[in-house]
mmCIF file of the C-alpha atoms, coordinates in Angstrom:
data_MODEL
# 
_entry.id   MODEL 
# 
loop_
_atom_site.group_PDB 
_atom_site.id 
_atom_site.type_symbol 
_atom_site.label_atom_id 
_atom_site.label_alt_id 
_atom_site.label_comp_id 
_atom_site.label_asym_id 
_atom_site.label_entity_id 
_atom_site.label_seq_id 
_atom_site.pdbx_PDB_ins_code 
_atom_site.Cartn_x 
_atom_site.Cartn_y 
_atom_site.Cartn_z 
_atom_site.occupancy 
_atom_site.B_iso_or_equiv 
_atom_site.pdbx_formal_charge 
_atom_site.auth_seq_id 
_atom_site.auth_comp_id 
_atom_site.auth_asym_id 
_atom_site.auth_atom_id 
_atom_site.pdbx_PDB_model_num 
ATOM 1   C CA . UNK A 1 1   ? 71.298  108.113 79.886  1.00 0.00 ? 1   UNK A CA 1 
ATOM 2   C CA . UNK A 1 2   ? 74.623  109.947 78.733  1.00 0.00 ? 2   UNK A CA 1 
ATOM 3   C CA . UNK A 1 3   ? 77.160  109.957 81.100  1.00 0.00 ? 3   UNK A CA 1 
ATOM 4   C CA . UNK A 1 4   ? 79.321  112.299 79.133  1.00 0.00 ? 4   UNK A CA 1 
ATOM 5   C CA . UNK A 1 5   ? 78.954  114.584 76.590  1.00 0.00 ? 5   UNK A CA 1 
ATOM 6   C CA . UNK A 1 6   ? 81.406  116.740 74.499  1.00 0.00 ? 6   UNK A CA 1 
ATOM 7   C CA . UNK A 1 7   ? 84.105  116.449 76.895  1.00 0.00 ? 7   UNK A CA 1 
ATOM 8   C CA . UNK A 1 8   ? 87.589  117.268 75.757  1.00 0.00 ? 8   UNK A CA 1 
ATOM 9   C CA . UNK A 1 9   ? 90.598  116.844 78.183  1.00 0.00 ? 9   UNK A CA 1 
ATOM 10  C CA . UNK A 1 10  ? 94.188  116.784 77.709  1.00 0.00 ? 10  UNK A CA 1 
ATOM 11  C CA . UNK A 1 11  ? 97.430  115.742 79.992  1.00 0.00 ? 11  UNK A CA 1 
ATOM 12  C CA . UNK A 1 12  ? 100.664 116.770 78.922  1.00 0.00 ? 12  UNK A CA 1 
ATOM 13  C CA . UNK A 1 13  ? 103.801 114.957 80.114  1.00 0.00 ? 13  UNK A CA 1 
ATOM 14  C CA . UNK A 1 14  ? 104.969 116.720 83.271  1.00 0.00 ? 14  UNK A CA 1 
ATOM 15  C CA . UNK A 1 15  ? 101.578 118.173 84.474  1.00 0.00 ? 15  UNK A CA 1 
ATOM 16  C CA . UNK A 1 16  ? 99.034  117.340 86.868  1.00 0.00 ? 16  UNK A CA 1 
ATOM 17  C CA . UNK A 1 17  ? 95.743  117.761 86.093  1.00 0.00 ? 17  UNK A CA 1 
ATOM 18  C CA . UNK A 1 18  ? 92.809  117.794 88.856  1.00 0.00 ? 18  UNK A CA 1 
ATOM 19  C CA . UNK A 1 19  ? 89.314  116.476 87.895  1.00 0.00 ? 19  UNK A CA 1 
ATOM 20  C CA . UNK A 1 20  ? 87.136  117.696 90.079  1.00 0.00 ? 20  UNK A CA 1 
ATOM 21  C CA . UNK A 1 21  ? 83.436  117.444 90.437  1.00 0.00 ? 21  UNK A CA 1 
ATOM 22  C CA . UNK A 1 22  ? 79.968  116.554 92.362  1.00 0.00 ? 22  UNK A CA 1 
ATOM 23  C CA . UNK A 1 23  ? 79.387  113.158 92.262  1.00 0.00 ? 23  UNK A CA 1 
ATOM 24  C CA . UNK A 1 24  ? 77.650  111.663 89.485  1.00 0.00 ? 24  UNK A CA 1 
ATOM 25  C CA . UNK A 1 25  ? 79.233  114.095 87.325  1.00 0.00 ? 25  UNK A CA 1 
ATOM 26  C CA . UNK A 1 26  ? 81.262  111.425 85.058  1.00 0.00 ? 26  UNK A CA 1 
ATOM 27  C CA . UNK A 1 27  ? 84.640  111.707 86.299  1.00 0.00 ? 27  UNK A CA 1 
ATOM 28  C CA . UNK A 1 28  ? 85.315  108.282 86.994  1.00 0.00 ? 28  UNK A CA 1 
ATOM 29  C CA . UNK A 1 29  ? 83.539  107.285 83.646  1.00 0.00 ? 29  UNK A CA 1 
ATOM 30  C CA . UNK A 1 30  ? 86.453  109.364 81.893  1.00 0.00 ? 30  UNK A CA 1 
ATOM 31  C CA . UNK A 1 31  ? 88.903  107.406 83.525  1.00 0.00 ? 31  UNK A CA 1 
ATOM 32  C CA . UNK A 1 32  ? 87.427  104.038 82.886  1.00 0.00 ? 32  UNK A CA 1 
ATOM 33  C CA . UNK A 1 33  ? 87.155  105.709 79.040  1.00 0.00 ? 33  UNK A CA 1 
ATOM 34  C CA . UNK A 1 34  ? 90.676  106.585 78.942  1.00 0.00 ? 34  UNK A CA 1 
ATOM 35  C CA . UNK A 1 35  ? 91.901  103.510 80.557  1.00 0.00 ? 35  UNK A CA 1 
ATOM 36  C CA . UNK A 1 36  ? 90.331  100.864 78.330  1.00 0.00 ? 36  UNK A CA 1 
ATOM 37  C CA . UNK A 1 37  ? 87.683  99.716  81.022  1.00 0.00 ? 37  UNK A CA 1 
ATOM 38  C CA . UNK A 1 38  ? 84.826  101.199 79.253  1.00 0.00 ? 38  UNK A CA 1 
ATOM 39  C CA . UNK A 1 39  ? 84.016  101.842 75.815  1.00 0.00 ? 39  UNK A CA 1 
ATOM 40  C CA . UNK A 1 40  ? 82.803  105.142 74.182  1.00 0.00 ? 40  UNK A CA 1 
ATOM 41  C CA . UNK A 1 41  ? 80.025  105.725 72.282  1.00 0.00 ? 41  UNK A CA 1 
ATOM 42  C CA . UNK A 1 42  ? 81.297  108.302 70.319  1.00 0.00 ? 42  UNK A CA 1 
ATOM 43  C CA . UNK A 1 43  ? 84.658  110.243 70.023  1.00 0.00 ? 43  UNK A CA 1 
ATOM 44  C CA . UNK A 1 44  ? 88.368  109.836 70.240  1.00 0.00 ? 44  UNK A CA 1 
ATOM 45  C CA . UNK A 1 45  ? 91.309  108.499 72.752  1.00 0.00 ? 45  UNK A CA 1 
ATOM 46  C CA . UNK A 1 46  ? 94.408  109.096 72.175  1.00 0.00 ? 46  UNK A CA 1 
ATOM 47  C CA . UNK A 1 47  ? 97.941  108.491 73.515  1.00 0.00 ? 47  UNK A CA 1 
ATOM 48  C CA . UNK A 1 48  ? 101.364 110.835 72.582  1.00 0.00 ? 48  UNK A CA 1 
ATOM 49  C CA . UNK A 1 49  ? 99.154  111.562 69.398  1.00 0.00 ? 49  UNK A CA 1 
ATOM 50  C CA . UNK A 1 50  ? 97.736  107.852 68.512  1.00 0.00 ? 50  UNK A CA 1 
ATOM 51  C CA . UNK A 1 51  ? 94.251  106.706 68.026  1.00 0.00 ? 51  UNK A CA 1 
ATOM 52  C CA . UNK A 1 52  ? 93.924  104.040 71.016  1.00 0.00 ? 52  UNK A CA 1 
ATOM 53  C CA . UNK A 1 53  ? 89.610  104.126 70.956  1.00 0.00 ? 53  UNK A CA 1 
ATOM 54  C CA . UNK A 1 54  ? 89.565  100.367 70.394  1.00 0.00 ? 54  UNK A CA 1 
ATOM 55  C CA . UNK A 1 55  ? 92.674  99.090  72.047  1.00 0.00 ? 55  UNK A CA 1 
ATOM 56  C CA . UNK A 1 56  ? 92.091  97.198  75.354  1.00 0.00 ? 56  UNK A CA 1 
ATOM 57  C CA . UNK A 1 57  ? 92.993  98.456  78.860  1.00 0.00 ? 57  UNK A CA 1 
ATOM 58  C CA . UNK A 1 58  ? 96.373  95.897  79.204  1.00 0.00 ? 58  UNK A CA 1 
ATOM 59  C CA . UNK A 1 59  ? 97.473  97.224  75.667  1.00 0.00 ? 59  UNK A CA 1 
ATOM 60  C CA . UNK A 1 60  ? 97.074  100.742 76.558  1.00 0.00 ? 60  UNK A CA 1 
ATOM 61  C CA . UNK A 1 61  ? 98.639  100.077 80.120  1.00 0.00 ? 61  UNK A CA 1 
ATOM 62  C CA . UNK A 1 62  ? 102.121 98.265  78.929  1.00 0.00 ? 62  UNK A CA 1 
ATOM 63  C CA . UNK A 1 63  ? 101.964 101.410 76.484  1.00 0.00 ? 63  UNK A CA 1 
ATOM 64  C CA . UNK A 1 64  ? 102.418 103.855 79.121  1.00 0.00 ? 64  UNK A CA 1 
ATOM 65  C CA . UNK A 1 65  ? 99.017  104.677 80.744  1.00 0.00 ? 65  UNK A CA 1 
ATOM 66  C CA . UNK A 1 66  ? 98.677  103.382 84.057  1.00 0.00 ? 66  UNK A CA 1 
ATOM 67  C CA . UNK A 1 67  ? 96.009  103.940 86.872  1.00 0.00 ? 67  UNK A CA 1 
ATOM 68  C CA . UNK A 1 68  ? 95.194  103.064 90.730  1.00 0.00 ? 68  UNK A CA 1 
ATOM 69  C CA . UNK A 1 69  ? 91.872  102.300 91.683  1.00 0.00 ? 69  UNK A CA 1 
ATOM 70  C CA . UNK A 1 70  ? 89.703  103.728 94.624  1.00 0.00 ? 70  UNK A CA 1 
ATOM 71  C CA . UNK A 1 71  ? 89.536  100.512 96.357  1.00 0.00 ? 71  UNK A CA 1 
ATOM 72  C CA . UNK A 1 72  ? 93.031  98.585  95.975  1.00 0.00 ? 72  UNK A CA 1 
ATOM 73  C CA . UNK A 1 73  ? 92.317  96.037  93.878  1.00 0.00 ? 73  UNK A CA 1 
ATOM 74  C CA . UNK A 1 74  ? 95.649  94.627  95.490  1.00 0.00 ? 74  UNK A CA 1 
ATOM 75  C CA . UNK A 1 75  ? 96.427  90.674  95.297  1.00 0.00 ? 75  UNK A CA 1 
ATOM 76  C CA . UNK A 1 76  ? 95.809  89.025  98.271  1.00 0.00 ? 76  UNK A CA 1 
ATOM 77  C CA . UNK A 1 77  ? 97.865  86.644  99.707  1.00 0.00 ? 77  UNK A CA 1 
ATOM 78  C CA . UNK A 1 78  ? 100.436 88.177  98.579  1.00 0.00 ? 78  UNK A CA 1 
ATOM 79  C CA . UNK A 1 79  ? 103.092 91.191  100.277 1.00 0.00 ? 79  UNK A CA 1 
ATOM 80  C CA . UNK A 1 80  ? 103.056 94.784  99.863  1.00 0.00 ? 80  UNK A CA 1 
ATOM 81  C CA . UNK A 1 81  ? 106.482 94.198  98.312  1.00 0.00 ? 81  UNK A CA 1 
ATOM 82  C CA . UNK A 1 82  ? 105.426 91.565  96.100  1.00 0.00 ? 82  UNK A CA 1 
ATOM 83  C CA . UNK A 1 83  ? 102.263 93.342  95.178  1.00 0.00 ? 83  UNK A CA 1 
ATOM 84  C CA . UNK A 1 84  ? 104.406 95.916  93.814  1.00 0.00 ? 84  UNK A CA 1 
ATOM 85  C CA . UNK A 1 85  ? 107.418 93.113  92.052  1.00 0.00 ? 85  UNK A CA 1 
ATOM 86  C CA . UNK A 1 86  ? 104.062 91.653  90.173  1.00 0.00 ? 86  UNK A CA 1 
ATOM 87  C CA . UNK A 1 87  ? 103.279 94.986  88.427  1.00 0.00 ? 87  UNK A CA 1 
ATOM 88  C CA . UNK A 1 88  ? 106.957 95.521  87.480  1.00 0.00 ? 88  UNK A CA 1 
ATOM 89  C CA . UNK A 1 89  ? 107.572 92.451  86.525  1.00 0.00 ? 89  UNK A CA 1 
ATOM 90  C CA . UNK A 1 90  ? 104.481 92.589  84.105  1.00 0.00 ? 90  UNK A CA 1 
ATOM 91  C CA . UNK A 1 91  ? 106.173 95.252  81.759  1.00 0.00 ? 91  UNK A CA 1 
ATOM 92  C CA . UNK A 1 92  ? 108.819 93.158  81.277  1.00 0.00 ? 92  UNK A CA 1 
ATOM 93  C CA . UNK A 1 93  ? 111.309 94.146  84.621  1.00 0.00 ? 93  UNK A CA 1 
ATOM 94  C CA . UNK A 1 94  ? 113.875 91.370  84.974  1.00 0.00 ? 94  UNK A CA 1 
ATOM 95  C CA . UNK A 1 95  ? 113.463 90.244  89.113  1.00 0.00 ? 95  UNK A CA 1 
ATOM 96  C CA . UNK A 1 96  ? 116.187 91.757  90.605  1.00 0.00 ? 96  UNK A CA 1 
ATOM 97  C CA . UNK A 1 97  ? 115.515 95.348  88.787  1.00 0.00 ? 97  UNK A CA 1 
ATOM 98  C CA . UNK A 1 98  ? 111.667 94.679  90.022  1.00 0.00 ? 98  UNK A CA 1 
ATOM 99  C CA . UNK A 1 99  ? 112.477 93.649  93.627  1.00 0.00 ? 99  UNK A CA 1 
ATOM 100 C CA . UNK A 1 100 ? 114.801 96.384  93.942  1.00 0.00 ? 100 UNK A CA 1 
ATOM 101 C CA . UNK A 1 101 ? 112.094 99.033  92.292  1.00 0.00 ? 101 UNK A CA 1 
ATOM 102 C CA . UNK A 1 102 ? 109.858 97.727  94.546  1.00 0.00 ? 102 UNK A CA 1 
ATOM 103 C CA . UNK A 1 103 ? 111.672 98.261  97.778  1.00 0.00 ? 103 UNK A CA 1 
ATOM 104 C CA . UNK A 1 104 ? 112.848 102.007 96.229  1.00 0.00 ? 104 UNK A CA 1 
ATOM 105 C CA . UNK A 1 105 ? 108.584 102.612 95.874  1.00 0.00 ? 105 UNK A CA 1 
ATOM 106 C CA . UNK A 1 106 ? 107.995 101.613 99.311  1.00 0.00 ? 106 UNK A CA 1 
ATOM 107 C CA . UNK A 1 107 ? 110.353 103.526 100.718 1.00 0.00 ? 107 UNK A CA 1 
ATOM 108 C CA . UNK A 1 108 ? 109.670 106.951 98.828  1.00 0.00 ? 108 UNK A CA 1 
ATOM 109 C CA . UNK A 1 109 ? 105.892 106.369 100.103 1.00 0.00 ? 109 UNK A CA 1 
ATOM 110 C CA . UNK A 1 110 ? 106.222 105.518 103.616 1.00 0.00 ? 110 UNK A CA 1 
ATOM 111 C CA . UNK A 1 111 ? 106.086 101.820 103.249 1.00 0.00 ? 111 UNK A CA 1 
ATOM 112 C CA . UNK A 1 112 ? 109.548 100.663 103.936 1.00 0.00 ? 112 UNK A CA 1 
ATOM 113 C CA . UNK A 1 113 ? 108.571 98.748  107.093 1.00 0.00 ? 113 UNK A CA 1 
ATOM 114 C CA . UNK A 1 114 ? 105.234 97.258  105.948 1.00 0.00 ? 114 UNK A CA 1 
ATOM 115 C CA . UNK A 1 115 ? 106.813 95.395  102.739 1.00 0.00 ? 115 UNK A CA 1 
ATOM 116 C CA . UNK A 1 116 ? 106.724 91.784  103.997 1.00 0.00 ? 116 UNK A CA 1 
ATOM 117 C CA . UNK A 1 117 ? 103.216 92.552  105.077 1.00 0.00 ? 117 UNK A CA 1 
ATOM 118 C CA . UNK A 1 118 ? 100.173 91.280  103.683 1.00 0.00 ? 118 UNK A CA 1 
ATOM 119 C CA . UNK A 1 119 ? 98.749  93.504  101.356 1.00 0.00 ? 119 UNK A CA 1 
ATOM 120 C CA . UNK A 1 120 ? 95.201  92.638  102.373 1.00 0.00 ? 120 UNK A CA 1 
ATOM 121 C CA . UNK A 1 121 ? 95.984  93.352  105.710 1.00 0.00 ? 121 UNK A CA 1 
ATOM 122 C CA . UNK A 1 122 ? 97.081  96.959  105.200 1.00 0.00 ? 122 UNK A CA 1 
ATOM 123 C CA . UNK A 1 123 ? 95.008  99.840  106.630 1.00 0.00 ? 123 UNK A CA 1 
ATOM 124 C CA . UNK A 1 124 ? 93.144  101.575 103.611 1.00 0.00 ? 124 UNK A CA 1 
ATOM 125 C CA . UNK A 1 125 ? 95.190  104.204 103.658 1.00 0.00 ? 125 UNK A CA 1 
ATOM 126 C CA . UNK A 1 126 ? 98.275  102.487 103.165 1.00 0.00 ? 126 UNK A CA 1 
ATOM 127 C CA . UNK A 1 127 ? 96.148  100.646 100.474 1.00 0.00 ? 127 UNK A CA 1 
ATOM 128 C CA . UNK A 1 128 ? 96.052  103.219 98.532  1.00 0.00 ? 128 UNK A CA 1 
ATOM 129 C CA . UNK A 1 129 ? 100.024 104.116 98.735  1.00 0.00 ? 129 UNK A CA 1 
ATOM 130 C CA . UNK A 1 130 ? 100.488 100.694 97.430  1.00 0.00 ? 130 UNK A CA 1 
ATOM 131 C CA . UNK A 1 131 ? 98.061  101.165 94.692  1.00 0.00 ? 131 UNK A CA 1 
ATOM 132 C CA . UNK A 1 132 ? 100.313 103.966 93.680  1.00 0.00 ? 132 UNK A CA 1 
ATOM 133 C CA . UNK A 1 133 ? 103.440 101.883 93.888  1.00 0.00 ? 133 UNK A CA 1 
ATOM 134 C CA . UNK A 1 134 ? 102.058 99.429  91.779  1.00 0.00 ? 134 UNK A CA 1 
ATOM 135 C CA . UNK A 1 135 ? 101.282 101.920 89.203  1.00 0.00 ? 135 UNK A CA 1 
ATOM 136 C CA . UNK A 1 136 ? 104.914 103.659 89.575  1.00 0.00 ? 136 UNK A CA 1 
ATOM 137 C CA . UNK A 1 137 ? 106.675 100.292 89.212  1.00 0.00 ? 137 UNK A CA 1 
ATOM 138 C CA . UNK A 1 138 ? 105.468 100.135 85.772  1.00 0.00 ? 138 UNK A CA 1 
ATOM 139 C CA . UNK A 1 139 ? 106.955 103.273 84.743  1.00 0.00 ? 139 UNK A CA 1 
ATOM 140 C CA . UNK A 1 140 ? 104.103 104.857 83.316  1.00 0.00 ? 140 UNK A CA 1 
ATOM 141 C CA . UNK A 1 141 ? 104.289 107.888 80.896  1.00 0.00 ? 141 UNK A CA 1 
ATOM 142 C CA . UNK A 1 142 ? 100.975 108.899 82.425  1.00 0.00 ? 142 UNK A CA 1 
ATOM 143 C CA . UNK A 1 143 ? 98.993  108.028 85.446  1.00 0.00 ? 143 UNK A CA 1 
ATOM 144 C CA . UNK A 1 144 ? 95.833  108.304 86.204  1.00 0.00 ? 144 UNK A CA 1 
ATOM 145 C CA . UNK A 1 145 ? 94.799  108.824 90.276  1.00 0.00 ? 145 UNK A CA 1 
ATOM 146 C CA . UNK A 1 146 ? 91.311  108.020 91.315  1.00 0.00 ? 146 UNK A CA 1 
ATOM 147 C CA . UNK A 1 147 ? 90.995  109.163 95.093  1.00 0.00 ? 147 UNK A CA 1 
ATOM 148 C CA . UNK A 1 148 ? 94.490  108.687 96.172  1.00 0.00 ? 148 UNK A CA 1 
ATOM 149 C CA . UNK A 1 149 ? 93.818  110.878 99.664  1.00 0.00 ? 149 UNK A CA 1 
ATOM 150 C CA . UNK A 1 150 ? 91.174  108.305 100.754 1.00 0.00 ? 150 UNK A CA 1 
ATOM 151 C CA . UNK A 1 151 ? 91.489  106.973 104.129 1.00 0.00 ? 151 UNK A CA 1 
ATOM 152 C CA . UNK A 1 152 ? 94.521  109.085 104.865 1.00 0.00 ? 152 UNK A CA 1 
ATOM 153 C CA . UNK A 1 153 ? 94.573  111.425 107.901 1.00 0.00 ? 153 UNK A CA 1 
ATOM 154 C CA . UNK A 1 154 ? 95.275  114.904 107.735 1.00 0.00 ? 154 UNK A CA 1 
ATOM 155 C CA . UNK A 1 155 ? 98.800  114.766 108.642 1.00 0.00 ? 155 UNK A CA 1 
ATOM 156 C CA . UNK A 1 156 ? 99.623  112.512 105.762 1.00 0.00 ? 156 UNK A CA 1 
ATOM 157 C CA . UNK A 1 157 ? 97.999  114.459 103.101 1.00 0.00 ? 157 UNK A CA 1 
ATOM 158 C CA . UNK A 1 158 ? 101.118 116.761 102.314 1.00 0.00 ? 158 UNK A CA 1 
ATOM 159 C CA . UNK A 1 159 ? 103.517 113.349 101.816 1.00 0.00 ? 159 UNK A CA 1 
ATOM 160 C CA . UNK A 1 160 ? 100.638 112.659 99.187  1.00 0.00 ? 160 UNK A CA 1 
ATOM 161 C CA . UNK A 1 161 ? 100.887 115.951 97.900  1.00 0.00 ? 161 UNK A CA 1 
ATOM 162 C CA . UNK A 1 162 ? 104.833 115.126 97.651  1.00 0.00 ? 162 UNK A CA 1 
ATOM 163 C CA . UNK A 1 163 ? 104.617 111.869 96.061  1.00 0.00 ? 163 UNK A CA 1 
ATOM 164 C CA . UNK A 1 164 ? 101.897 113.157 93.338  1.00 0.00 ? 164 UNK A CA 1 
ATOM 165 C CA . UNK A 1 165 ? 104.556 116.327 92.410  1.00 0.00 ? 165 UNK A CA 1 
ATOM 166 C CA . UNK A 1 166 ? 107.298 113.652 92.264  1.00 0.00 ? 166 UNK A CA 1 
ATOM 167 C CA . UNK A 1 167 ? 105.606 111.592 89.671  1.00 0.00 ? 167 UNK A CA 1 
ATOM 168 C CA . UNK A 1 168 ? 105.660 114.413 87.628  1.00 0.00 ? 168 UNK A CA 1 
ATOM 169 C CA . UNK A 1 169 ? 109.174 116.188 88.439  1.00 0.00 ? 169 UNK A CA 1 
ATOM 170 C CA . UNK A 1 170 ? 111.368 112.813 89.585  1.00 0.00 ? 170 UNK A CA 1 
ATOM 171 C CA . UNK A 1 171 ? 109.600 110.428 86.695  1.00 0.00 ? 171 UNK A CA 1 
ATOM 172 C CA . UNK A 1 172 ? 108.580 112.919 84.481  1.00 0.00 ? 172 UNK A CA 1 
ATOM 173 C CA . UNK A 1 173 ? 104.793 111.555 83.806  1.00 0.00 ? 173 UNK A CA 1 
ATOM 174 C CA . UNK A 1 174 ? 101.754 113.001 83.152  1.00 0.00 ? 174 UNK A CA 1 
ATOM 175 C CA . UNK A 1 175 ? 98.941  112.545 86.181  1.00 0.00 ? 175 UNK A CA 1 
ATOM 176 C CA . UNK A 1 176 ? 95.493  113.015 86.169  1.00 0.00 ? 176 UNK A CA 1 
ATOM 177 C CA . UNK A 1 177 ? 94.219  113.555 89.870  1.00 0.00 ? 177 UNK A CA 1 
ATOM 178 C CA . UNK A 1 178 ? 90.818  112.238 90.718  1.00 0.00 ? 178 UNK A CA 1 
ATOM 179 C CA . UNK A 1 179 ? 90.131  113.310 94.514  1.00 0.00 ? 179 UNK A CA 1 
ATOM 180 C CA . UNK A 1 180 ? 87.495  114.529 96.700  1.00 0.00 ? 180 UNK A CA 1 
ATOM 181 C CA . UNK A 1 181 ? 90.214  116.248 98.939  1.00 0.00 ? 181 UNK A CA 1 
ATOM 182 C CA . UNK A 1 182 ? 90.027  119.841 97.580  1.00 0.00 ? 182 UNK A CA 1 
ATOM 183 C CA . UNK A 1 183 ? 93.385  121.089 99.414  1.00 0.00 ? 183 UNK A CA 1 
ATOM 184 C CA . UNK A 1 184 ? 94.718  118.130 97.752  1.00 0.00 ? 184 UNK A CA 1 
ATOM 185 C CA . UNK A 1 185 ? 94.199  119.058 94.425  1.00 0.00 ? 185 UNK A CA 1 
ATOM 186 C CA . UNK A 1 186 ? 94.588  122.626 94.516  1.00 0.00 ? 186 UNK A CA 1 
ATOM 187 C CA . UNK A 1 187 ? 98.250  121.971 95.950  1.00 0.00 ? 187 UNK A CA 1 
ATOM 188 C CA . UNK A 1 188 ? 99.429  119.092 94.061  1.00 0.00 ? 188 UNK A CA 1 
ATOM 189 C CA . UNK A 1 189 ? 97.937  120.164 90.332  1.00 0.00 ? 189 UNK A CA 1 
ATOM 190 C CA . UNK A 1 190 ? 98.739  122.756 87.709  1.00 0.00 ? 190 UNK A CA 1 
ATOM 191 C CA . UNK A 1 191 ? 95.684  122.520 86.516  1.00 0.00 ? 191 UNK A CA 1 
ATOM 192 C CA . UNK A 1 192 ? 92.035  122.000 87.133  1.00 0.00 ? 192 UNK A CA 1 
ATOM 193 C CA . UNK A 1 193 ? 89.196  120.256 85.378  1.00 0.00 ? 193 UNK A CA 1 
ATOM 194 C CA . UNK A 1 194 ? 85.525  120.679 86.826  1.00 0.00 ? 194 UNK A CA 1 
ATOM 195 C CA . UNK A 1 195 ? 82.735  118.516 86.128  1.00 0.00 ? 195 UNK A CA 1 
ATOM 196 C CA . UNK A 1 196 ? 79.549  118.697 86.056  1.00 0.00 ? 196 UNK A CA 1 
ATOM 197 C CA . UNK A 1 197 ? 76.497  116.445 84.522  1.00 0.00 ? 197 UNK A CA 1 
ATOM 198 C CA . UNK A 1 198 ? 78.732  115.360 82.342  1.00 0.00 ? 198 UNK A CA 1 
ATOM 199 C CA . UNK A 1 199 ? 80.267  118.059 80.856  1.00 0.00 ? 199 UNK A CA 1 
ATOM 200 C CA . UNK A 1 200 ? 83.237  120.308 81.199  1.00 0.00 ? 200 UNK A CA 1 
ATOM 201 C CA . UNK A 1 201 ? 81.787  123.392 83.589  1.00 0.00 ? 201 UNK A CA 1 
ATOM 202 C CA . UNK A 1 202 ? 85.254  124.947 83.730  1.00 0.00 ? 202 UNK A CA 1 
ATOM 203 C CA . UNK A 1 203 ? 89.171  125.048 83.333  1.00 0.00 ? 203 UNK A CA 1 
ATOM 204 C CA . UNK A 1 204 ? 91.976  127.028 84.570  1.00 0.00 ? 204 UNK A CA 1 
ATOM 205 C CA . UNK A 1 205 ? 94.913  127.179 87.042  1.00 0.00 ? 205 UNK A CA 1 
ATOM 206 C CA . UNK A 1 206 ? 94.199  126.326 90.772  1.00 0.00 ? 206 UNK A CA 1 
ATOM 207 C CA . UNK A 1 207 ? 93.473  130.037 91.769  1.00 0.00 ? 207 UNK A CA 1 
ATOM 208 C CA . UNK A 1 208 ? 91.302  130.619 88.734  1.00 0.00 ? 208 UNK A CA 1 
ATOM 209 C CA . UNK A 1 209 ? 89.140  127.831 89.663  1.00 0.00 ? 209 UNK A CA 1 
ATOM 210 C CA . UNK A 1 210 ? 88.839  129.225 93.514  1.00 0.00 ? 210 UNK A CA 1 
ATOM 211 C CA . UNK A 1 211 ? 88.011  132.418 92.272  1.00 0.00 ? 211 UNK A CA 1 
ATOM 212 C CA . UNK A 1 212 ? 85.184  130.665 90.038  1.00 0.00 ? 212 UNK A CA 1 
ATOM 213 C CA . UNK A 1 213 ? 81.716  131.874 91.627  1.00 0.00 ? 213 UNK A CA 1 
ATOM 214 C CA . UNK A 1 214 ? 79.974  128.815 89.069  1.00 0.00 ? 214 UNK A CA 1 
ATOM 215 C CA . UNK A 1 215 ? 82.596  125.830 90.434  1.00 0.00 ? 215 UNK A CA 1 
ATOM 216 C CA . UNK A 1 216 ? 81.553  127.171 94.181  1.00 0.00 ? 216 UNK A CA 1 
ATOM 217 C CA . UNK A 1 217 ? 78.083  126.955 93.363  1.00 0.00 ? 217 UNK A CA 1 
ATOM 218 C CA . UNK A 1 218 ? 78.514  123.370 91.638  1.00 0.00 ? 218 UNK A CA 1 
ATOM 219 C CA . UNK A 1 219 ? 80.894  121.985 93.439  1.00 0.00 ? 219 UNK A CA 1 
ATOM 220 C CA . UNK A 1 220 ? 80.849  123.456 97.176  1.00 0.00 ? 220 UNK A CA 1 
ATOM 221 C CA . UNK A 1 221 ? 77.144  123.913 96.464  1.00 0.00 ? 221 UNK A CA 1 
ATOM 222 C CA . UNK A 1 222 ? 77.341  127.575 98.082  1.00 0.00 ? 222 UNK A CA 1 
ATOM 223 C CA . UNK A 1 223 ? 77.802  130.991 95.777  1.00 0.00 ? 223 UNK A CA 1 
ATOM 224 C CA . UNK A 1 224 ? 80.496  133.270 96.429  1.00 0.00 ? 224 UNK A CA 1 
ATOM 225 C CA . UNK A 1 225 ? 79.398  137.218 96.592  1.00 0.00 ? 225 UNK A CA 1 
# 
């Protein structure tokens, strides 16, 4: 079975892109394609303009290309804080720059007060604002964001929104936005990539996707008149 076919996407430095789609319609496959954890059949990946098809995922990620994960993946045993030191200190941070990065993370994502915390103890939705530390410590030129909004209340969704337009204005990287949160995306990208059976089913700006009566009918699963 082909999980993808004749997909093209493209993140420019400075943007966020949304990938949206039902599910089973490959978007997590493209991110395990683009971040080394799976390998392609057929095609091309490529980073600022370089063929990385066959490099592996910790190659591509101390070049640049960092990700969170849906479910943590956090070490446990070990602090929010240092959670976040580990990742920093894996590109090559000397320990001072990466403790104090660490703390600067927490803070800009609500976190401050849960650093000496055990990471495995944090609610899931502070899980995933770790996850995103972690990623951020490494100063990525791109990041990729698979459901960042899960497990967070409604209340906390705009901070999200904040932190997601921050990686792009404040550290000037390119994000791609996996989320099942549709107000999420449509506020936080500046553009929009829909899925569906493995294939590209449309592309445009937030408001040109809305106003797309074949992404309501795929995606919502209702038609707009």
């Amino acid at each position: 079975m082909q999980a993808l076919e004749g997909v093209s996407l493209r993140v420019d430095r400075s943007e966020v892109v949304g990938l949206i789609g039902p599910n089973g319609a490959g978007k997590t496959t493209l991110v395990n394609l683009i971040t080394g954890f799976d390998v392609p059949d057929s095609g091309r990946i490529e980073l600022d303009g370089r063929e990385i098809t066959a490099w592996s995922a910790v190659r591509r990620a101390s070049s640049g290309l960092a990700r969170t994960f849906q479910h943590g993946h956090l070490f446990a045993g070990l602090s929010a804080i240092e959670n976040v030191e580990v990742a920093a200190l894996g590109v090559g941070a000397r320990s001072s720059h990466a403790h104090m990065r660490a703390r600067e993370l927490l803070e800009m994502l609500g976190l401050g007060d849960r650093a000496d915390h055990d990471a495995s103890m944090l609610p899931h939705g502070d899980e995933s604002k770790l996850g995103v530390a972690r990623a951020l410590a490494t100063d990525p030129r791109y990041l990729l964001m698979d459901e960042p909004a899960a497990g967070l209340s409604e209340p906390e969704l705009p901070a999200l929104v904040n932190v997601i337009r921050s990686v792009r204005d404040q550290h000037r990287a390119g994000v791609l936005l996996i989320d099942h949160n549709v107000t999420v995306i449509m506020e936080a990208c500046d553009r929009v990539v829909v899925l569906d059976g493995g294939r590209v089913l449309s592309e445009g700006t937030p408001e040109e996707i809305r106003a797309n009566p074949r992404v309501a009918a795929a995606y919502l699963g209702t038609v707009r008149a």
